[in-house]
N, C-alpha and C positions, 0 to 999 in steps of 0.2 A: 266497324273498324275506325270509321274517320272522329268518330267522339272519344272513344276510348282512344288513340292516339295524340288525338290534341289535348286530352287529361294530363296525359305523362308529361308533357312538357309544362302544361299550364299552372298544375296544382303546385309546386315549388315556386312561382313564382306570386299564386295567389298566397301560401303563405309569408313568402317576403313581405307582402302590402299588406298582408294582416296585424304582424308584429310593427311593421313601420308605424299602421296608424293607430292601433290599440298597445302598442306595447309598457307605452306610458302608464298606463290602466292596469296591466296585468304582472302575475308575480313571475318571480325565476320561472319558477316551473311550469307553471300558465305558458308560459313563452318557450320556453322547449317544449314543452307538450304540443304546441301548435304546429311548432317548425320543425319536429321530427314526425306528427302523426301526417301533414299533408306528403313529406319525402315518402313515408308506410303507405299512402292512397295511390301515389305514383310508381309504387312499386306495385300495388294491388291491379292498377291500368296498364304496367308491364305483361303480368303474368295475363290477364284478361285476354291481349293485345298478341302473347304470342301462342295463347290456345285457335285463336283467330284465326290466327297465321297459318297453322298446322294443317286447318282443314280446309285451304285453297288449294288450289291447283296453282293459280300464278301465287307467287308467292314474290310479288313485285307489286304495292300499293300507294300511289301515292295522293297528299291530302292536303288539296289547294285549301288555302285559308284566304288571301287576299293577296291583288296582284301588289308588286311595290314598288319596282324598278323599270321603267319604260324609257327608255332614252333612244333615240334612234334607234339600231341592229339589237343592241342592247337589252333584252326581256328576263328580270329575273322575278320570279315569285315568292310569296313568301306561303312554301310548301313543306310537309313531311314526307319523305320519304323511309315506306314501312318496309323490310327487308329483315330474312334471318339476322344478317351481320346488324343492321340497328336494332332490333330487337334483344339478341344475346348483348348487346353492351349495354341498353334501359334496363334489363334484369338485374344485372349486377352492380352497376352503378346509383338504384336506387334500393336495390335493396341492402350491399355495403352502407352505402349512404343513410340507411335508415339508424343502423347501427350505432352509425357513430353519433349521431345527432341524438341518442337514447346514452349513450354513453357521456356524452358534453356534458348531458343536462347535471348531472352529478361531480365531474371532472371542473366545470367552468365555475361551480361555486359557489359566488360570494365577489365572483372578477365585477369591476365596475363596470365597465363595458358588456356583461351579459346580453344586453340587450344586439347589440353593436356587431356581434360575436355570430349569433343566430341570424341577423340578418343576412352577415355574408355567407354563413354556412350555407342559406337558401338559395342566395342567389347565385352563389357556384356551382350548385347543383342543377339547375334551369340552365347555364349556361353552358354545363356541360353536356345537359339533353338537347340541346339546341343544336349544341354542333356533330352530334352523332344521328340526331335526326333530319338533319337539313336536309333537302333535296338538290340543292345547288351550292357551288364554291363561296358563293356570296355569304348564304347564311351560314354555310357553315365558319367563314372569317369573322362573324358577329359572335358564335359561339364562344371562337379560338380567342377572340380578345376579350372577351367576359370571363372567362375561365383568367386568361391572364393577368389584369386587374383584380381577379377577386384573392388569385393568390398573394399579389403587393399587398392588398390589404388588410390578412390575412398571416401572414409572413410577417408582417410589420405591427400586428396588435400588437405588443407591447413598444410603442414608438417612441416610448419616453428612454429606451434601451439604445446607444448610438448604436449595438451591433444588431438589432431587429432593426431600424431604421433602415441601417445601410445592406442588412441581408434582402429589405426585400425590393432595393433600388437595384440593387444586382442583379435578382430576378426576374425581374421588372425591362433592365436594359438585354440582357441576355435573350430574353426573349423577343423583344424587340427584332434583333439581330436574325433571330427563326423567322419571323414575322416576313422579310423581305424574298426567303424561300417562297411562303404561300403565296405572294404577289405577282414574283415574278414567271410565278408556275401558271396562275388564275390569267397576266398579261398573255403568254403564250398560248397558251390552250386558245383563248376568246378569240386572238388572232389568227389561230388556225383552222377553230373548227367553227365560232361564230357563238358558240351556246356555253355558256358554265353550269348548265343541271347535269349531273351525272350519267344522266340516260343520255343526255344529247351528247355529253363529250364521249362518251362509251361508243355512242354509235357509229360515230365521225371519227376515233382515234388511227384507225387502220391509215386515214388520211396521211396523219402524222409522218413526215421524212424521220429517219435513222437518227438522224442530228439533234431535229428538236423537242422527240421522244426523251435524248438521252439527257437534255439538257432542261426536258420537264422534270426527269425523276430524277436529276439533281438537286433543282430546285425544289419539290418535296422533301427530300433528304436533309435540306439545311433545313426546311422548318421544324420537320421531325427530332432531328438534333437540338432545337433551339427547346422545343415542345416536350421532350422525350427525355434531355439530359443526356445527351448521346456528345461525346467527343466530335468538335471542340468546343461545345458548349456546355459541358455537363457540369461547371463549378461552382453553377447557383445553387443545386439541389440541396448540396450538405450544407449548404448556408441557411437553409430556408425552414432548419433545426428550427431555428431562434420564436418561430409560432407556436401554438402552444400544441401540444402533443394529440389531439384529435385532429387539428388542421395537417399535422404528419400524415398521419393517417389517410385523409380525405383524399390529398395529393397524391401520394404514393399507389393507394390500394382502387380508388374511384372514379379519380377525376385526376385532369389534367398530364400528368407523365403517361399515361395508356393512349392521351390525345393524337398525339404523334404519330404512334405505333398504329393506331386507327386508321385516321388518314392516308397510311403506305397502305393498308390491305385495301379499301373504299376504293385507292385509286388502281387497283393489281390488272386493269385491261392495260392500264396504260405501261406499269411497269412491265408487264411484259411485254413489250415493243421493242425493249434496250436491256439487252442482256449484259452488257458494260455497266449500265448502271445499276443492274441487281446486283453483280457485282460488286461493285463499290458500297451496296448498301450494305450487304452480309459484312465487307472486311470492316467496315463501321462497326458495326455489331456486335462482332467479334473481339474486334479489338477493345471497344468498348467493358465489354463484359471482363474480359482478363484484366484492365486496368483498372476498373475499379473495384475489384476482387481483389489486387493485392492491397488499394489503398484502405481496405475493408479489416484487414489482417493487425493493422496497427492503429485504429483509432479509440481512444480512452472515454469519448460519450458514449450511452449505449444507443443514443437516437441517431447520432451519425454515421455507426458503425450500421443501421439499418437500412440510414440514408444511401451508402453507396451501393449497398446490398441492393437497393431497387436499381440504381443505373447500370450494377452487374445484369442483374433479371430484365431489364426493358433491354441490354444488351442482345439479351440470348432472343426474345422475341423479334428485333429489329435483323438480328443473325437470321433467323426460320422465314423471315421477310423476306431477305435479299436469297435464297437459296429456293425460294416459291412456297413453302412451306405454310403456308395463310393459316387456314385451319390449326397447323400446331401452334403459331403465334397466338393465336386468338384463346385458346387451349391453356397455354402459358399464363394468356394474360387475367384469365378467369381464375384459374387456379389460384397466381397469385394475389389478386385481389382477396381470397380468403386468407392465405397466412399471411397477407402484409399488414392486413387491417388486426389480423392475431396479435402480431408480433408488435405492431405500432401500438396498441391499446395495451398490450400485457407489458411494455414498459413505462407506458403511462400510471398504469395502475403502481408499479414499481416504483417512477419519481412518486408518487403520491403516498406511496406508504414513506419514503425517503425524505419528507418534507420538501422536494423539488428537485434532491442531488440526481445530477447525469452521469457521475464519472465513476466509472465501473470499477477503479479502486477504490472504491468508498461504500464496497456492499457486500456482497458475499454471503452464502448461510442464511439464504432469504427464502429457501423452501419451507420450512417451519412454520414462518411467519405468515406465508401467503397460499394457506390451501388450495384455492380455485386457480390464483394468480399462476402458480407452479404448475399443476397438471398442463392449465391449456399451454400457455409458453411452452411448455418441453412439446405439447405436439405441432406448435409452430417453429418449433426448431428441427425436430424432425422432419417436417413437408420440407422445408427447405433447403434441407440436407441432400433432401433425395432416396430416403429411405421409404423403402414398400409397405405395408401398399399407402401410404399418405400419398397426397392430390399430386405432389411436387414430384415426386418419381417416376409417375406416369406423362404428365405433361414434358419435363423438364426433358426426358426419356424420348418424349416424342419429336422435338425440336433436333436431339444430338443424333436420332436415327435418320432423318431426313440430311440433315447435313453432312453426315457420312455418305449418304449417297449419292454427295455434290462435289463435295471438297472437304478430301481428307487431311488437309492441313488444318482448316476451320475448323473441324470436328474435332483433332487433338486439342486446339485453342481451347473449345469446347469443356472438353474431360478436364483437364487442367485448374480450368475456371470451376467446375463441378466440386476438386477436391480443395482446391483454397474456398467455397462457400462452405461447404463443411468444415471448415477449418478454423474461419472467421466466426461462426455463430456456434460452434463449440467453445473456442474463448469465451464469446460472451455470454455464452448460458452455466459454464464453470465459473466465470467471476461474479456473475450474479447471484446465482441458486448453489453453489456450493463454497467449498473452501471454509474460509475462515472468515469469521465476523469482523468487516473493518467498518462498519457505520454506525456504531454509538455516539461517537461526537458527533455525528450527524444527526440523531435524532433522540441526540442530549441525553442518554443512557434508557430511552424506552425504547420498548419492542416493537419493531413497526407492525402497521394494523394493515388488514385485509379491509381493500376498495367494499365499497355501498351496491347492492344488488343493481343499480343502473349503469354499474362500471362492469361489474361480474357476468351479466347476463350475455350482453355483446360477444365476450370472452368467449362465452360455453359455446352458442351460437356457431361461433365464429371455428371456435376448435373442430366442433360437429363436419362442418363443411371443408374443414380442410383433411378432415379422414378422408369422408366419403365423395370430395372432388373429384377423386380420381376416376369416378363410375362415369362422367357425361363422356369420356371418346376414351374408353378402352383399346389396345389396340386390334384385338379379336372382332372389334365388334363396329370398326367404322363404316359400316353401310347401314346402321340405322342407331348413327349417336349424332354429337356437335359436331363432327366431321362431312357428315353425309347431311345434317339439319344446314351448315355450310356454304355448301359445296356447290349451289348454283350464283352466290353472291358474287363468286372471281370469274379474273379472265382466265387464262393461260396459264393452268399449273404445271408445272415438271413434273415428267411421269416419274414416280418413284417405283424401282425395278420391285418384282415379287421377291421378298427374303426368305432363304431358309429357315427352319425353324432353329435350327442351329447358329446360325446366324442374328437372328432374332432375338433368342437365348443369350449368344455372347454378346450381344451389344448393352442388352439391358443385365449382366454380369459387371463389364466394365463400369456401366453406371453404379453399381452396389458398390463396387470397387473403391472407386473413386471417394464416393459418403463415405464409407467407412474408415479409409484410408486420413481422409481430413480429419473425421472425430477422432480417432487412436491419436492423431500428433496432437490435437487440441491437448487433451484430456492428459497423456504423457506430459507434455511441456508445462501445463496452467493450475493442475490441479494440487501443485503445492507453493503455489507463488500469485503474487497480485501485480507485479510488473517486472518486466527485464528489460532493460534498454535497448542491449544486444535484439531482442525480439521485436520491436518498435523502433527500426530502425528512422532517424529524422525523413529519410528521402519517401517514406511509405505515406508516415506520419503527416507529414506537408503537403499532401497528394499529387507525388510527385514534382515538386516546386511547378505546378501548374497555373496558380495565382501568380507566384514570383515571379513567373514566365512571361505571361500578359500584362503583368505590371510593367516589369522591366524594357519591355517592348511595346506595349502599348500605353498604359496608365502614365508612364511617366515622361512618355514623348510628347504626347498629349497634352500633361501638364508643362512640360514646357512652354511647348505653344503657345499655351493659352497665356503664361507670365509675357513671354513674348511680345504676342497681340497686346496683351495688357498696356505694358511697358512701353512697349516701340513704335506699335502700330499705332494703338490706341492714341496714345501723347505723342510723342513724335509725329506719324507720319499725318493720321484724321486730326485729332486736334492741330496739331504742326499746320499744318496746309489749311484749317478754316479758320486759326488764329494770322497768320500769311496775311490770308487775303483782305483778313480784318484791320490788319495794321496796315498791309500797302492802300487798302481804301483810306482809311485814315489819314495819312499821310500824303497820298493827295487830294481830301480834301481840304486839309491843312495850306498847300502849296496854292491849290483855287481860292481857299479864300480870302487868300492876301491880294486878291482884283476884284474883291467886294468889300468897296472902302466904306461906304456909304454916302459920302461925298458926292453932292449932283457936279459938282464943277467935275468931279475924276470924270464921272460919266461924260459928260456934254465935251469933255474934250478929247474924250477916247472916241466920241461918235463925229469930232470935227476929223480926226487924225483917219477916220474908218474912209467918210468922204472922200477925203483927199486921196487914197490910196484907191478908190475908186476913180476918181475923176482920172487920177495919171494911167491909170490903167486899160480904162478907155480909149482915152486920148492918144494913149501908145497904140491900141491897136489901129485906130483911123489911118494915123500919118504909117 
């Protein structure tokens, strides 16, 4: 177990250092071949890793590698910790991740930077196994900021773009901002309980007062948010289009936004201490998800319009978080991981037959053109609609049953949210693959061509999994699926009452409901038109002047400021005051040294005049 675990982490990042120092040497494909077959060996050490797993009894492993942090009370190693929950996330994560790096190798071309490209592929991928296999908060902070670097960098591959520049300084600061949640969660824990590995904080959390339980799983929460794309942080994400269409993918489906949503279940001893703060995390969630589901309804990229589709989807998993629901979160997030990586790759392959166009009036009547392209997309539109039996209607199902049986206000949030995703990805599977042809002048009056069998393959794959997703936690069958495989990783779940079968029955009705309900308005509204205004209305469109908001309030208080200091502070008051003291020294030594004549006679008579003021001075005191 301890070799085969240390593989998974390792082999991504012996292929970084492979391309780094033979890359020079080697051709395109040489070099994706490297940097997608070691992600395929790490995926090979997953599956290894959790046949392993299966047939322990503990099924708690973990794999000292070397110690690294010794400072006083202080002890942190640098260890793996092997667990169902880190294992179902190395599965997915490297085997998505193989995918796309199979699919790059075709998609990236001809890019100069090819090389440049694979390398951060790899090593986001190492930092993403890093931080789901840490054993302690430390490493896992090592993972959380390699992952977030490698998205700036990544975000920002076309740098010479000012809006890739500034999309991934966005990113880049935004998370930042999350970054201060993990710290100030990792300061309190070590001050309370003395330990940051997860065994020790687990063991010790009962410790925990009420108080600063709730103000740990706050501080998780902002990072999550920051991590996750979760409100009030979630306005990097659709900015972070601007990289190129597998890095969508990577983020969205593997790595990184799942980050978040991880580290809330990792730590679920502790959320359960602070039912307030579960609380607050579901109405996050929640809210989350419905708002970015409507800002989903009106956007004119089809990679943005994806984009907010995930921060809906990491909504409804951060929602099953805050409600105890762990297992369906994770359920969620597996599932989506197969139609998001569908969905991200089968518009990729679409901008590619498009010569690069994003804007979904500019396509239409593209099933013809794109045999393979067409099939999978339509069943990545379906899982995420929520129609049966695809992965998404199971998962998606399982998240809304549980929170029904928390809070039925969230649950309506829920359904709502349910029928605007059907709603939003019926638009854009009618303006892409149906209607009427508006992309000739886009591709100069030729017929766009179906992607290269290393773009198509990923596709089939990937559609495959998201049919038969839905088989790992059935809901008949949760005492020996992902639920029950689980279910000893958490602390304190919510008992969810026995339902009816009728009950059962109508909850996963309403779900049908809902899908179907979204595609009928899609498909009514869109399937004779390519834009309405009225339908796009600005305040959707703008995302909900959410930018405008923190500009207006932040960005430009800020820049004030900063003219301010420039202006006032800078020259005025620091310059002012060291120019001051420049000129009053100046000035007198100007005044001194008009008593440095050079003249011995000034001298000898300023030393007779000194005497004599001595002598009478004397002389006064005697008499």
């Amino acid at each position: 177990m301890a070799h085969v675990s240390t593989l998974i982490v390792v082999l991504p990042l012996l292929g970084y250092l492979l391309v780094l120092v033979n890359g020079s040497r080697l051709s395109e494909r040489q070099i994706g071949l490297v940097a997608t077959g070691v992600v395929g060996l790490s995926f090979v050490a997953s599956v290894v890793a959790f046949i392993l797993l299966l047939h322990r009894s503990n099924r708690q492993v973990t794999v000292h590698l070397f110690n690294w942090i010794d400072v006083g009370t202080l002890h942190v190693p640098a260890a793996l910790f092997i667990d169902p929950l880190s294992i179902t996330m190395c599965l997915f994560v490297t085997g998505i991740s193989t995918l796309i790096h199979l699919y790059s190798i075709s998609y990236m071309h001809g890019e100069k930077d090819f090389k440049k490209f694979f390398l951060y592929l790899n090593l986001f991928v190492f930092s993403m196994l890093t931080l789901v296999l840490a054993n302690n908060l430390v490493l896992t902070f090592v993972g959380w900021e390699g992952v977030g670097v490698c998205s700036y960098w990544l975000v920002s591959y076309y740098f010479d773009r000012d809006s890739a520049s500034s999309a991934g300084k966005k990113a880049f600061i935004y998370n930042r901002v999350g970054d201060v949640g993990l710290l100030l969660a990792m300061f309190l824990l070590f001050s309370r309980t003395g330990t940051l590995t997860y065994v020790g904080v687990f063991a010790k959390a009962g410790s925990l007062s009420p108080t600063v339980a709730t103000l740990v799983v706050l501080a998780l929460l902002l990072a999550a948010t920051g991590k996750s794309a979760q409100i009030p942080l979630f306005n990097w994400l659709p900015d972070a289009m601007e990289g190129p269409t597998p890095v969508s993918a990577l983020i969205h489906a593997a790595t990184m936004v799942t980050a978040g949503v991880y580290l809330l279940v990792r730590m679920s001893p502790v959320l359960a201490l602070s039912s307030s703060g579960r609380m607050t995390i579901a109405i996050i969630g929640g809210a989350t998800a419905f708002v970015a589901a409507t800002i989903a309804t009106s956007q004119k990229d089809i990679k943005k319009v994806l984009a907010f589709s995930t921060v809906s989807q990491i909504g409804y998993m951060v929602l099953a978080v805050g409600v105890g629901a762990y297992a369906a979160a994770i359920f969620l997030m597996v599932s989506h991981a197969f139609f998001k990586a569908l969905l991200f790759l089968g518009s990729g392959s679409v901008i590619h037959a498009l010569n690069g166009e994003q804007d979904l009036r500019k396509m239409g009547a593209l099933q013809r053109f794109l045999p393979l392209t067409f099939p999978t997309f339509l069943i990545g539109w379906l899982t995420i609609s929520g129609i049966p039996p695809f992965a998404g209607f199971w998962s998606k199902g399982d998240v809304l049953t549980n929170v029904f049986e928390h809070n039925k206000i969230l649950w309506v949030v829920g359904v709502a949210t349910a029928i605007l995703t059907a709603y939003y990805m019926s638009r854009l599977f009618v303006l892409t693959f149906r209607g009427t042809e508006r992309f000739r002048q886009v591709t100069h009056g030729h017929d766009p061509h179906e992607s290269p069998w290393m773009m198509t393959l990923p596709l089939v794959l990937l559609a495959v999994l998201s049919v038969l997703g839905g088989l790992l936690d059935l809901p008949w069958i949760h005492h020996n699926s992902l639920a029950g495989f689980l279910r000893s990783t958490f602390g304190y779940v919510a008992p969810l009452h026995a339902q009816s079968t009728v009950s059962q029955y109508g909850l996963a009705a309403v779900d049908i409901a809902a899908a179907l309900i979204g595609l009928a308005a899609a498909f009514s509204i869109w399937r004779s038109r390519s834009e309405d205004e009225r339908l796009t209305p600005a305040f959707l469109e703008h995302v909900w002047y959410w930018d405008d908001f923190y500009d207006a309030t932040i960005g430009r208080p800020l820049e004030e400021l900063a003219v301010f200091s420039d202006v006032v502070v800078e020259d005025e008051v620091i310059d002012g005051g060291v120019m001051g003291i420049a000129v009053g020294i100046s000035r007198s030594a100007e005044g001194v040294r008009k008593i440095q004549s050079g003249f011995v006679r000034h001298y000898a008579l300023a030393m007779m005049l000194g005497t004599a003021v001595l002598i009478v001075f004397l002389v006064a005191r005697v008499s």
